[in-house]
TIKOL-734309 format. One record per residue (C-alpha): x, y, z negated; residue in three letters; residue number from 1; chain. Coordinates in pm, 1 decimal. Layout:
N
<ronu px="X" py="Y" pz="Z" rest="ALA" nr="NUM" kette="A"/>
...
//
This chain:
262
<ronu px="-16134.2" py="18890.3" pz="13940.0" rest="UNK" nr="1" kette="A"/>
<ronu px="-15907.1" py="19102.3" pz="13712.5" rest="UNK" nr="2" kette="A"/>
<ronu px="-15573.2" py="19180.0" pz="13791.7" rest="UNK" nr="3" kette="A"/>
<ronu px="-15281.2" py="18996.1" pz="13566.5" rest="UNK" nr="4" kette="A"/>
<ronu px="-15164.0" py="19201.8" pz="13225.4" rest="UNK" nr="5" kette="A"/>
<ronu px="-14931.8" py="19460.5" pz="13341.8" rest="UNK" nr="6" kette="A"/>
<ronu px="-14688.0" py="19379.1" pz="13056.2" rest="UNK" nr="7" kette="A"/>
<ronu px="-14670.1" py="19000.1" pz="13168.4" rest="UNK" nr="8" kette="A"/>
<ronu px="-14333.1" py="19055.2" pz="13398.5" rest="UNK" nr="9" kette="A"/>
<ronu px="-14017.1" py="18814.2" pz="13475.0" rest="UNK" nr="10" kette="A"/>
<ronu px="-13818.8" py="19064.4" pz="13325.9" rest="UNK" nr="11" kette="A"/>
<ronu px="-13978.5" py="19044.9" pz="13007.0" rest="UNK" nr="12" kette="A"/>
<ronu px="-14002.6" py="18683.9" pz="12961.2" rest="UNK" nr="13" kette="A"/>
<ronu px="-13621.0" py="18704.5" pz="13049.1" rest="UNK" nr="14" kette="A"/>
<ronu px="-13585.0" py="18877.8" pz="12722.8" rest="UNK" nr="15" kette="A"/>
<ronu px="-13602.1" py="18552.8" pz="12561.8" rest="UNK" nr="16" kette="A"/>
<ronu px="-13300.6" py="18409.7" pz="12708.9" rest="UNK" nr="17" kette="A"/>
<ronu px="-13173.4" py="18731.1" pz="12470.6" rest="UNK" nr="18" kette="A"/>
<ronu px="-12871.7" py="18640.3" pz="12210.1" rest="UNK" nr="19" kette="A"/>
<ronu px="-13054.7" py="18809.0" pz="11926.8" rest="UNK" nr="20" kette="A"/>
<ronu px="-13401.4" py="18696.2" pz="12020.4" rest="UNK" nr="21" kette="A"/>
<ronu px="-13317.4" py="18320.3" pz="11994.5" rest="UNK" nr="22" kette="A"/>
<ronu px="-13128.5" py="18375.0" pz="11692.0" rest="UNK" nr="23" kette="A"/>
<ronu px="-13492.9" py="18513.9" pz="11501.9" rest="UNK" nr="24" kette="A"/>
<ronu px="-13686.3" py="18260.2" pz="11675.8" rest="UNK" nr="25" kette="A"/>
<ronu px="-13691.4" py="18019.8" pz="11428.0" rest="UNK" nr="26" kette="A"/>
<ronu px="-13797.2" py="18284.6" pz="11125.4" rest="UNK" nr="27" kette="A"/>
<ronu px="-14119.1" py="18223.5" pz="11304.8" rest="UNK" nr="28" kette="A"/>
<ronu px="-14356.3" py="18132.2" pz="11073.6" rest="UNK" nr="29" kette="A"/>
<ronu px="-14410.1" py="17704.3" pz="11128.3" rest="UNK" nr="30" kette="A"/>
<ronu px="-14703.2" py="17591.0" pz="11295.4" rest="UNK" nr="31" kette="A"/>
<ronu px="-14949.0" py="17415.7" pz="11010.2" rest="UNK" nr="32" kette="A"/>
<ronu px="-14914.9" py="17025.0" pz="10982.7" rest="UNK" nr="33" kette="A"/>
<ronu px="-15259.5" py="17061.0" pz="11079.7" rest="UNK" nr="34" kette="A"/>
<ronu px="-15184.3" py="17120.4" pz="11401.6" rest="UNK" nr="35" kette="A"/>
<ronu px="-15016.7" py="16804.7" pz="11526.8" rest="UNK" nr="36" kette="A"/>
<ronu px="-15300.2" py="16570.8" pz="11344.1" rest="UNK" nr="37" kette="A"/>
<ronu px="-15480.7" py="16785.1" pz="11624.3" rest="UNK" nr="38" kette="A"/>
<ronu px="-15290.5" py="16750.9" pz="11885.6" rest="UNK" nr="39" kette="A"/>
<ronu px="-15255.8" py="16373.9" pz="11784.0" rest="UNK" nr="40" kette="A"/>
<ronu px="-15631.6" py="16337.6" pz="11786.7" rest="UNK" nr="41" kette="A"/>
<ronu px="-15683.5" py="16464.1" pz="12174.2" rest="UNK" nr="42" kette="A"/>
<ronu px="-15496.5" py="16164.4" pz="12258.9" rest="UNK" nr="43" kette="A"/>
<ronu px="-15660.9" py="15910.7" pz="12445.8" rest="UNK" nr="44" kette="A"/>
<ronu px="-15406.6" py="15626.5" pz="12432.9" rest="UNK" nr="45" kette="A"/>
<ronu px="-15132.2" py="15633.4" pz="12178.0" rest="UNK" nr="46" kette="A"/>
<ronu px="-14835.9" py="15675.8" pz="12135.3" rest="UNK" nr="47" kette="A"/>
<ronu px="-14865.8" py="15881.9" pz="12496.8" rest="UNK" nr="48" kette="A"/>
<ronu px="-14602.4" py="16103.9" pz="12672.5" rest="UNK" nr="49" kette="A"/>
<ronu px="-14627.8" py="16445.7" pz="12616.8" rest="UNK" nr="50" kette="A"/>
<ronu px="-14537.0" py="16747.6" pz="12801.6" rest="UNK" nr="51" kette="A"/>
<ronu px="-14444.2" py="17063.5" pz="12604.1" rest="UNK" nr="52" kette="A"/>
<ronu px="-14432.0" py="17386.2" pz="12849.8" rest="UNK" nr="53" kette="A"/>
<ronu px="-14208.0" py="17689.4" pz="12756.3" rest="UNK" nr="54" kette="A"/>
<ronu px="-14117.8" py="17486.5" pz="12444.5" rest="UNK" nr="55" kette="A"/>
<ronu px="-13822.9" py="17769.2" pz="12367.9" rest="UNK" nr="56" kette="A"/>
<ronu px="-13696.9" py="17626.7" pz="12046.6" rest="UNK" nr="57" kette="A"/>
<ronu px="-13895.8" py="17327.4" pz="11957.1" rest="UNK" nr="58" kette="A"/>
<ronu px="-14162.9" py="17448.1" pz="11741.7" rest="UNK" nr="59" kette="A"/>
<ronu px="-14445.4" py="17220.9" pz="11879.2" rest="UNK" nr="60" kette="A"/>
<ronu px="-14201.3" py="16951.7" pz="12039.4" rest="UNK" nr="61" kette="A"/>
<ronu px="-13971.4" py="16897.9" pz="11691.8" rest="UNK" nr="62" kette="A"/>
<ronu px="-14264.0" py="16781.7" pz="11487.2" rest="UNK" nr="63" kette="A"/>
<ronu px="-14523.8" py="16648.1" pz="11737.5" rest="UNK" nr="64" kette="A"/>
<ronu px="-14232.0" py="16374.5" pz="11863.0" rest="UNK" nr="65" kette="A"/>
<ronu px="-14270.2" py="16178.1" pz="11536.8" rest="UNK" nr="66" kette="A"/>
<ronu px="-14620.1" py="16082.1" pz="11623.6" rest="UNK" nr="67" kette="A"/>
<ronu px="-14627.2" py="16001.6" pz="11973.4" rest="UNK" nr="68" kette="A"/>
<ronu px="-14399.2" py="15843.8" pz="12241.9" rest="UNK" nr="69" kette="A"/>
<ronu px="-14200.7" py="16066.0" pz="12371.0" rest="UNK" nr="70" kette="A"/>
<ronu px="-14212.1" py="16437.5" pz="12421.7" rest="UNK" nr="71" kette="A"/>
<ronu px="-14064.0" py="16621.0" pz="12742.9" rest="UNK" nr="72" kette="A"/>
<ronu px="-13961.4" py="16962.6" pz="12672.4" rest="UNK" nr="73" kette="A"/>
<ronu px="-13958.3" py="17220.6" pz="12939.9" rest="UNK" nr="74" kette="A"/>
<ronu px="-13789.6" py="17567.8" pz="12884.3" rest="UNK" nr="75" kette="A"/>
<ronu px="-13621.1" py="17854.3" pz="13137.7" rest="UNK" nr="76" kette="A"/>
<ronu px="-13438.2" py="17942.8" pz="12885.4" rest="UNK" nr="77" kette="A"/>
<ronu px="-13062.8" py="17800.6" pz="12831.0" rest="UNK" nr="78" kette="A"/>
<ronu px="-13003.5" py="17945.2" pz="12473.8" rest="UNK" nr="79" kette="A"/>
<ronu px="-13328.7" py="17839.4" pz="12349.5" rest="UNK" nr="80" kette="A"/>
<ronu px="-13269.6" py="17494.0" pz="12431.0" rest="UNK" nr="81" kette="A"/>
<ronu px="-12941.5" py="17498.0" pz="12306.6" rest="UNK" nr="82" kette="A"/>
<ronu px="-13138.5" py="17663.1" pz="11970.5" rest="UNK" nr="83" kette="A"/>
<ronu px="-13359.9" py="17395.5" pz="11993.6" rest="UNK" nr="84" kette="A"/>
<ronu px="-13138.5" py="17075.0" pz="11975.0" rest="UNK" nr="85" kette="A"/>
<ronu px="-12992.3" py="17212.0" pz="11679.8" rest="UNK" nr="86" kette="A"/>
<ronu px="-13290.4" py="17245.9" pz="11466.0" rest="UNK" nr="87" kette="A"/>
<ronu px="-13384.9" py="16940.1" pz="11223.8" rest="UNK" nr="88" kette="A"/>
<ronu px="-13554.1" py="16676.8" pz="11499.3" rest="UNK" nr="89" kette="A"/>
<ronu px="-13377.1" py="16836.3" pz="11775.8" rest="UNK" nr="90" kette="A"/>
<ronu px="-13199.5" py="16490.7" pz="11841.0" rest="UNK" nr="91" kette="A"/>
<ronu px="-13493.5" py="16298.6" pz="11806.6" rest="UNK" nr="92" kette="A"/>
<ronu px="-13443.6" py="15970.0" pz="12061.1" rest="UNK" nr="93" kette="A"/>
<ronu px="-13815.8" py="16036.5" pz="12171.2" rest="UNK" nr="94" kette="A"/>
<ronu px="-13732.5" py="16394.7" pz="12269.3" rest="UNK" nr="95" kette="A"/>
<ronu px="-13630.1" py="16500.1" pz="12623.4" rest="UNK" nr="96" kette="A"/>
<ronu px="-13507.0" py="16888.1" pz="12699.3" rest="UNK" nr="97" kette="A"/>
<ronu px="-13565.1" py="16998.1" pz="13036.7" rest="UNK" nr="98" kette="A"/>
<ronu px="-13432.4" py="17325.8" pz="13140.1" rest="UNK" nr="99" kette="A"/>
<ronu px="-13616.6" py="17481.4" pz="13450.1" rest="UNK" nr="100" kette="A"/>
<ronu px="-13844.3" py="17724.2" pz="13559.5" rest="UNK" nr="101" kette="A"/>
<ronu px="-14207.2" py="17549.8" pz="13490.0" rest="UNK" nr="102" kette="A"/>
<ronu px="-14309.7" py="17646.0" pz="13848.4" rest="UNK" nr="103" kette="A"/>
<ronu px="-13983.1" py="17456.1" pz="13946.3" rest="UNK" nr="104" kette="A"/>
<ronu px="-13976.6" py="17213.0" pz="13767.7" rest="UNK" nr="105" kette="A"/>
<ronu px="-14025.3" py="16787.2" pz="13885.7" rest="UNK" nr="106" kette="A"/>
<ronu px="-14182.3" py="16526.6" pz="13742.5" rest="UNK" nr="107" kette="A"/>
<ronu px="-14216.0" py="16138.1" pz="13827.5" rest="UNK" nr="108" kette="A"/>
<ronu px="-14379.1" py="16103.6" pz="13478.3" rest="UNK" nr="109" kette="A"/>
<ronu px="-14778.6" py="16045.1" pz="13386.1" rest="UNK" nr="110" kette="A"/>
<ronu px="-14835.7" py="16272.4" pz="13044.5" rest="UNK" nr="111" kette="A"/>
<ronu px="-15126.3" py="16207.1" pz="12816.6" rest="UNK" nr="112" kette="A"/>
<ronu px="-15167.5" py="16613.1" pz="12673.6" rest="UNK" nr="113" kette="A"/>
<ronu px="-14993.9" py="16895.9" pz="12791.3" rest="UNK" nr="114" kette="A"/>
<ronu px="-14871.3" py="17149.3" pz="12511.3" rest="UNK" nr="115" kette="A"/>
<ronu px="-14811.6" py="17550.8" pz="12564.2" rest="UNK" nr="116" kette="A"/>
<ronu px="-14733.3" py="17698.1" pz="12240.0" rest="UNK" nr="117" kette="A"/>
<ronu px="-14718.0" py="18086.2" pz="12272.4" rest="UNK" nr="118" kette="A"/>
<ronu px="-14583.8" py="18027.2" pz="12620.5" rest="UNK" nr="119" kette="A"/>
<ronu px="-14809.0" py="18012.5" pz="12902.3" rest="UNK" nr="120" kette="A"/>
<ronu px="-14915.3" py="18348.5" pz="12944.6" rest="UNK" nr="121" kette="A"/>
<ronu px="-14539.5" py="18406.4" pz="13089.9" rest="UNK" nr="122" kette="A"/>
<ronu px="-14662.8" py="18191.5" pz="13384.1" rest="UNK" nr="123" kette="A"/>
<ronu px="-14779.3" py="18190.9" pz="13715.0" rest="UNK" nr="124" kette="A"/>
<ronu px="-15111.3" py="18023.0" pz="13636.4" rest="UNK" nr="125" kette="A"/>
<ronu px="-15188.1" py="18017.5" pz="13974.3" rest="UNK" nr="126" kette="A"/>
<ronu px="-14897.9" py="17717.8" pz="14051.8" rest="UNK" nr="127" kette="A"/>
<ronu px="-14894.2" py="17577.8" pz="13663.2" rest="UNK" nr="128" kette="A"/>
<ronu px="-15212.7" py="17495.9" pz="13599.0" rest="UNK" nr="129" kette="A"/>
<ronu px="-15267.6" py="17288.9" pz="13935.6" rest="UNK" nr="130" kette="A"/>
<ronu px="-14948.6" py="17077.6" pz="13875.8" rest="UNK" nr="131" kette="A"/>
<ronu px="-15081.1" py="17017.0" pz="13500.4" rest="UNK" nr="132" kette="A"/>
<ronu px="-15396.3" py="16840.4" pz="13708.3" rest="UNK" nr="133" kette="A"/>
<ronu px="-15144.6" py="16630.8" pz="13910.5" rest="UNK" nr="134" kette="A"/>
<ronu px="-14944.8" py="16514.4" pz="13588.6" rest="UNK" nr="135" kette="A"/>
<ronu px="-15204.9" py="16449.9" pz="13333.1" rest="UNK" nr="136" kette="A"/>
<ronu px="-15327.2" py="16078.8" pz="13318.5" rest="UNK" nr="137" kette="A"/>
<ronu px="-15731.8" py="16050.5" pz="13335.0" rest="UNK" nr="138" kette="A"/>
<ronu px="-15876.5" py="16281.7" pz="13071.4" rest="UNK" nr="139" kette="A"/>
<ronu px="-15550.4" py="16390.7" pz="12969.4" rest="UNK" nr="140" kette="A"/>
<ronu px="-15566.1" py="16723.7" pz="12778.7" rest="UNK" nr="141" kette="A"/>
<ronu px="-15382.3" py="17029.9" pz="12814.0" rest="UNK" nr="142" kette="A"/>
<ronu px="-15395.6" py="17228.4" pz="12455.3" rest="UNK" nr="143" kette="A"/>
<ronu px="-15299.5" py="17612.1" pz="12415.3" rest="UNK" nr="144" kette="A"/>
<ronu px="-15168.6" py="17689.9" pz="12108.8" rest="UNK" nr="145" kette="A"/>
<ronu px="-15134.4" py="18029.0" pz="11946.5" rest="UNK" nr="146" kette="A"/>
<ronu px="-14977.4" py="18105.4" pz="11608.3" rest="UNK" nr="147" kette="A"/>
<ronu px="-15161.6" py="18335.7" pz="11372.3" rest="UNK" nr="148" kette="A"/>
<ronu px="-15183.2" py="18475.4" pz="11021.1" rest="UNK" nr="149" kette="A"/>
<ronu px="-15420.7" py="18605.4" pz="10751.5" rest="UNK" nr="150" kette="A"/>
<ronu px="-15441.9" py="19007.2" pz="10711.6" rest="UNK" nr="151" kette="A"/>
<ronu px="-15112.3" py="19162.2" pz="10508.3" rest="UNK" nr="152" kette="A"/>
<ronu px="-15216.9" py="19421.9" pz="10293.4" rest="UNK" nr="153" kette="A"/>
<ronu px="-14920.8" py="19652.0" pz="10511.0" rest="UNK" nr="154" kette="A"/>
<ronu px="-15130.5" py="19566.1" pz="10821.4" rest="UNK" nr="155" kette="A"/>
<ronu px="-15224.9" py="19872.0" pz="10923.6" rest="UNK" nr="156" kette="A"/>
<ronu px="-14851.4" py="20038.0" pz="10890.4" rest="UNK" nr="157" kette="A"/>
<ronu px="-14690.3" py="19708.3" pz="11049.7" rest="UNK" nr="158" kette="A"/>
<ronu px="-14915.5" py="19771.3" pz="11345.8" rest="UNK" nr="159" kette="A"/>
<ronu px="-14836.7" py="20135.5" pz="11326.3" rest="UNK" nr="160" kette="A"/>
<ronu px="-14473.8" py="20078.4" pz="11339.5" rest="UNK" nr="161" kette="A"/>
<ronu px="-14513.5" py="19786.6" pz="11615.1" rest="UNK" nr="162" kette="A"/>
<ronu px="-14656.2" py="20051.0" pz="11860.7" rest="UNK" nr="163" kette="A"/>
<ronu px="-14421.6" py="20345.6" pz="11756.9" rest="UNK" nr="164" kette="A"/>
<ronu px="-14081.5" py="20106.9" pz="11888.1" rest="UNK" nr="165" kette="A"/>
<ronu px="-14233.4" py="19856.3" pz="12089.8" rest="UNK" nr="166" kette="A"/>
<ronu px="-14017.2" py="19839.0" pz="12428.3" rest="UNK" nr="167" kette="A"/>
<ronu px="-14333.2" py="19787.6" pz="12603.8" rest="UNK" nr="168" kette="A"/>
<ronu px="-14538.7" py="20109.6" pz="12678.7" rest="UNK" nr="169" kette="A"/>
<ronu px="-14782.7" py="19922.3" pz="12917.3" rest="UNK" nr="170" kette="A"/>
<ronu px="-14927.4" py="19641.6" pz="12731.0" rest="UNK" nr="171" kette="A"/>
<ronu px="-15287.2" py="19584.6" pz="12809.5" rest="UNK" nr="172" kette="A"/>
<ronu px="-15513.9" py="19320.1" pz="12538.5" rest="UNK" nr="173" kette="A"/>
<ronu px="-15621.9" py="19001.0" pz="12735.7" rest="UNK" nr="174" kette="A"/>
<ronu px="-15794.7" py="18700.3" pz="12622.1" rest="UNK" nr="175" kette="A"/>
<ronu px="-15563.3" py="18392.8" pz="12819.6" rest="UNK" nr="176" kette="A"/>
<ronu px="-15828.7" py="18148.5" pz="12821.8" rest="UNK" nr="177" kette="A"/>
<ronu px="-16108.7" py="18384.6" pz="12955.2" rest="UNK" nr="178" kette="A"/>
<ronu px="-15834.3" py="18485.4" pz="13242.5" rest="UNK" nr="179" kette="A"/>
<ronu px="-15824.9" py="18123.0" pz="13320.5" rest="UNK" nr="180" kette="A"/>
<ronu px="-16185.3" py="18049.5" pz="13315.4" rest="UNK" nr="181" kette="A"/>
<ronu px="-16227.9" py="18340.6" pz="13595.3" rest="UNK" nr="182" kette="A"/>
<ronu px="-16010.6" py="18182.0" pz="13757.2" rest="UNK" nr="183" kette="A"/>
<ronu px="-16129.4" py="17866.3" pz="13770.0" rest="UNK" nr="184" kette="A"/>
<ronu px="-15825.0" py="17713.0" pz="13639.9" rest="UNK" nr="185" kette="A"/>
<ronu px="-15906.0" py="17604.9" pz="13307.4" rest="UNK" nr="186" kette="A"/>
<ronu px="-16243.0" py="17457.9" pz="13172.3" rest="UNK" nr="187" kette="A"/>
<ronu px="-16278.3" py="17444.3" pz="12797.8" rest="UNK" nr="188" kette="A"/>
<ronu px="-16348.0" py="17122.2" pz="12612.2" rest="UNK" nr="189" kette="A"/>
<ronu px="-16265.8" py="17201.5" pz="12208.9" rest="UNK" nr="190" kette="A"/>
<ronu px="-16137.9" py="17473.7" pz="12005.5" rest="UNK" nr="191" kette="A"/>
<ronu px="-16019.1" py="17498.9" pz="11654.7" rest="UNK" nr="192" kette="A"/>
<ronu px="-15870.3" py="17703.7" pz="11406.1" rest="UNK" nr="193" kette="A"/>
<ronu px="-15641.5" py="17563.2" pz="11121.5" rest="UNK" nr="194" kette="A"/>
<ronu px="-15702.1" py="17633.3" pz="10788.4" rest="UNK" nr="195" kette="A"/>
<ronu px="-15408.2" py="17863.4" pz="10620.6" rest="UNK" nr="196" kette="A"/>
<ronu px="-15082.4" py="17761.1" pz="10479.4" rest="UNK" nr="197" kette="A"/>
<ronu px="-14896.6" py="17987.7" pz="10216.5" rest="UNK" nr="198" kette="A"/>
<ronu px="-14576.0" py="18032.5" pz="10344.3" rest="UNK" nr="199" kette="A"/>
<ronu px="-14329.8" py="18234.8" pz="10167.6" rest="UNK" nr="200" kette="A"/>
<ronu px="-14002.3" py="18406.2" pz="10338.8" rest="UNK" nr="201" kette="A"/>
<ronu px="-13706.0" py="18636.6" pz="10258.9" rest="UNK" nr="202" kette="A"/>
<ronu px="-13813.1" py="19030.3" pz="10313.4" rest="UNK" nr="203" kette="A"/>
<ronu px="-13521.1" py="18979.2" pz="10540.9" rest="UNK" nr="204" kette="A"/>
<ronu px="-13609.4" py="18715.7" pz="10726.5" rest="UNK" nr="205" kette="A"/>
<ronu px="-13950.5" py="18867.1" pz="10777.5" rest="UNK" nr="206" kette="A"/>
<ronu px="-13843.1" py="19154.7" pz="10921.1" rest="UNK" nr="207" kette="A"/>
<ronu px="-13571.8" py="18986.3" pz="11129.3" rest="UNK" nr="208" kette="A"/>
<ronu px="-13847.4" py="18773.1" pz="11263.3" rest="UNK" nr="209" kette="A"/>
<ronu px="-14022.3" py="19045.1" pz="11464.6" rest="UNK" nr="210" kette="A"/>
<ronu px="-13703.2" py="19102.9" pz="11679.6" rest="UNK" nr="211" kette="A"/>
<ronu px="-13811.7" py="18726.3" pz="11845.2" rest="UNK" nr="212" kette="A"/>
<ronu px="-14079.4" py="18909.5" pz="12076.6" rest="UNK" nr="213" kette="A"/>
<ronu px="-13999.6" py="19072.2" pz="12387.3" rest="UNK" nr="214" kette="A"/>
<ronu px="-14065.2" py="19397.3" pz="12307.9" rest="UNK" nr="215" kette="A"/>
<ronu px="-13852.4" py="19413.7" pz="11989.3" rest="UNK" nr="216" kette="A"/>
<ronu px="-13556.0" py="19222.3" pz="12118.2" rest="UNK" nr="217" kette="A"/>
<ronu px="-13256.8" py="19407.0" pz="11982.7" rest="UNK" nr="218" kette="A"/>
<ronu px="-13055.3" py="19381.9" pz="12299.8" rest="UNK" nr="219" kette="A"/>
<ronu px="-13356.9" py="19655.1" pz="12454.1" rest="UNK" nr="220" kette="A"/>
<ronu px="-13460.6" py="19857.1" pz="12197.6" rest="UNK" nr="221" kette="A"/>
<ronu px="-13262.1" py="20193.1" pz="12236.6" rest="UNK" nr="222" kette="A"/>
<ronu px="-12910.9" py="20281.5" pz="11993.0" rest="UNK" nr="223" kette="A"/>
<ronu px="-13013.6" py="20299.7" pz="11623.1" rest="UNK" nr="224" kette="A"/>
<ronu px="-13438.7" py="20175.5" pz="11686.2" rest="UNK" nr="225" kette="A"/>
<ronu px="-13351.4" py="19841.0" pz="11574.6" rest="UNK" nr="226" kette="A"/>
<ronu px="-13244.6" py="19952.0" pz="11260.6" rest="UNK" nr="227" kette="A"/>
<ronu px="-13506.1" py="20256.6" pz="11239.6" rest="UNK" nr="228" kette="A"/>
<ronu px="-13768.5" py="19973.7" pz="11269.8" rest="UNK" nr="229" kette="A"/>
<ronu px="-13598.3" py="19759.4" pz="11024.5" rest="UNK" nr="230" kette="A"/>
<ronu px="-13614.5" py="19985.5" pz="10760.0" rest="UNK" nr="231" kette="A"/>
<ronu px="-13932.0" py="20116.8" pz="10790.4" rest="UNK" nr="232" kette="A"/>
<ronu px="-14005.5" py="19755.2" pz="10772.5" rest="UNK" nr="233" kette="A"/>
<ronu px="-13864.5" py="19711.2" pz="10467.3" rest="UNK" nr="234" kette="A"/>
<ronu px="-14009.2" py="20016.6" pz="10266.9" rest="UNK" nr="235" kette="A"/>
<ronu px="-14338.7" py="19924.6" pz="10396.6" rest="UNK" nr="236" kette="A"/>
<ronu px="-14340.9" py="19564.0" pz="10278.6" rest="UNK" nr="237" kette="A"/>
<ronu px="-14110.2" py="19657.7" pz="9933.0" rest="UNK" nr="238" kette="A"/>
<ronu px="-14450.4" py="19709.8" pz="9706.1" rest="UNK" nr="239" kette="A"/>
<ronu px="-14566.9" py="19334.2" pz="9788.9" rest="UNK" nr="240" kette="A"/>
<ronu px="-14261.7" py="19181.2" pz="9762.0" rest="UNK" nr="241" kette="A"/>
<ronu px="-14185.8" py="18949.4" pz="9458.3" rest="UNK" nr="242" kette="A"/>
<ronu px="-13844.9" py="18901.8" pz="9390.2" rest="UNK" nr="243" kette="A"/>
<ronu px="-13758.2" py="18944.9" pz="9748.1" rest="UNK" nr="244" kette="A"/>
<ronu px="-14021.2" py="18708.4" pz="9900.0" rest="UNK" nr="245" kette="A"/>
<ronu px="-14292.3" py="18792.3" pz="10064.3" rest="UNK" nr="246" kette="A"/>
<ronu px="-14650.1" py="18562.8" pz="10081.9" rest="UNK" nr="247" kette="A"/>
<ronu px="-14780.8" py="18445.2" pz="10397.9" rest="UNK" nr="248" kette="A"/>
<ronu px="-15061.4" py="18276.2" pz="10510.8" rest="UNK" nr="249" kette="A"/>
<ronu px="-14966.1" py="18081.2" pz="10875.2" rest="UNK" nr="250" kette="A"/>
<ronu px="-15236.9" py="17948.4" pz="11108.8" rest="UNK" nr="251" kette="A"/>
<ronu px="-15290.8" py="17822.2" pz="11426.6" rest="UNK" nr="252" kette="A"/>
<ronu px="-15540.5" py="17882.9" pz="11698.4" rest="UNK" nr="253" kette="A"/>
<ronu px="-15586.5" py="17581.8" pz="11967.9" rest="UNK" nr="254" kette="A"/>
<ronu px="-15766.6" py="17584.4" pz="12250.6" rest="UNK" nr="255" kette="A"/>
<ronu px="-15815.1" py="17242.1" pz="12452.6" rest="UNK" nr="256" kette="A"/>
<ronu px="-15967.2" py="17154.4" pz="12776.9" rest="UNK" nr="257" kette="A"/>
<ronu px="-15918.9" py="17055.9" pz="13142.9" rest="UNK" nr="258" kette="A"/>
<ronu px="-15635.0" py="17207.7" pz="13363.6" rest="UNK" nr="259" kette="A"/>
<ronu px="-15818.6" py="17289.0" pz="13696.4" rest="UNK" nr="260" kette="A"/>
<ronu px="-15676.4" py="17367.2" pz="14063.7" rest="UNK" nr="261" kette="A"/>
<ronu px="-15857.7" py="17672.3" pz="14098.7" rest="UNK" nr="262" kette="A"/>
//
């Protein structure tokens, strides 16, 4: 069995409790609608009671609590939280924000899908995934949800500049669901891809979105590389620009199956 990612450490993930990483949290690019007729669609009985782990500002919990139940929102992080119940839906009677450690955290409640948005790779899969077995009601689901985009045509410099002032100088590529599988944690029941949304944004807003990860969080990145990245950035995306505004495409790559105890 392979070792866990190197990168994958507490102090990292406590990066997102950062000031300026919640602030560019939501310049995220939005999940597709797509994505909650999904999510919608795995469950068995409706309206259902879902659980959303790591749910840091919402961005699966906001929108999916319209069409079920109620959601319960799980996140170690105080600021995101905070973040989160001030976004539009944040006060939504269905929603429930939990904050706690997901290994620490206590449930009474039967859920009919689990949710991890960009968020379960932080945790110890070895005590997660078994408690996801003990919460889930009888083919209950737990989905995986990753956020992803078309090709820019600055790819190859954004990547370039990603790697030059990344704060992380041991990160290792890992597929999360294969490292689940070999662990006989996680058995795979449906997979899907959304089709792309165009999603246009500031140049600012862009940019200020990459300092929501980790490794670019302002608060770590050494006196002056924040800015150095920033507008490097900015001359790298200024021939595509129109008016200011750069073209996305947003997608979403979900992964659904059966939460095992290993």
């Amino acid at each position: 069995m392979s070792s866990r990612p190197p990168h994958l450490t507490q102090a990292r993930a406590d990066r997102f409790s950062d000031q300026s990483v919640v602030d560019a949290y939501p310049l995220r690019w939005p999940y597709p609608p797509e994505t909650f007729e999904v999510l919608v669609g795995l469950l068995v009985d409706r309206p259902g009671t879902v659980l959303d782990v790591g749910t840091g500002t919402g961005d699966i919990a906001r929108p999916l609590v319209k069409h079920v139940g109620r959601v319960d929102a799980v996140d170690v992080s105080a600021p995101m939280l905070a973040c989160a119940r001030s976004l539009p839906g944040g006060d939504h009677p269905g929603l429930r924000w939990f904050e706690s450690r997901l290994e620490d955290f206590q449930s009474d409640s039967e859920y009919a899908l689990v949710t991890a948005g960009e968020s379960l790779h932080w945790m110890d899969w070895d005590i997660v995934l078994p408690r996801f077995c003990e919460w889930l009601e009888p083919e209950g689901m737990l989905a995986i949800i990753q956020r992803s985009e078309e090709p820019v045509p600055w790819q190859d410099g954004l990547v370039g500049l990603i790697v030059t002032y990344s704060t992380v100088r041991n990160y290792e590529a890992f597929d999360l669901i294969a490292e689940l599988e070999e662990r006989r944690l996680f058995e795979v029941r449906g997979r899907h891809k959304t089709a792309p949304v165009h999603f246009r944004q500031p140049v600012a807003k862009y940019i200020e979105s990459f300092h929501s990860r980790s490794s670019l969080s302002r608060e770590n990145m050494p006196p002056g590389a924040a800015d150095a990245f920033d507008r490097e950035l900015r001359a790298l995306v200024a021939p595509w620009a129109d008016d200011g505004i750069v073209l996305l495409q947003a997608m979403a790559d979900m992964v659904w199956g059966e939460p095992l105890a290993g």
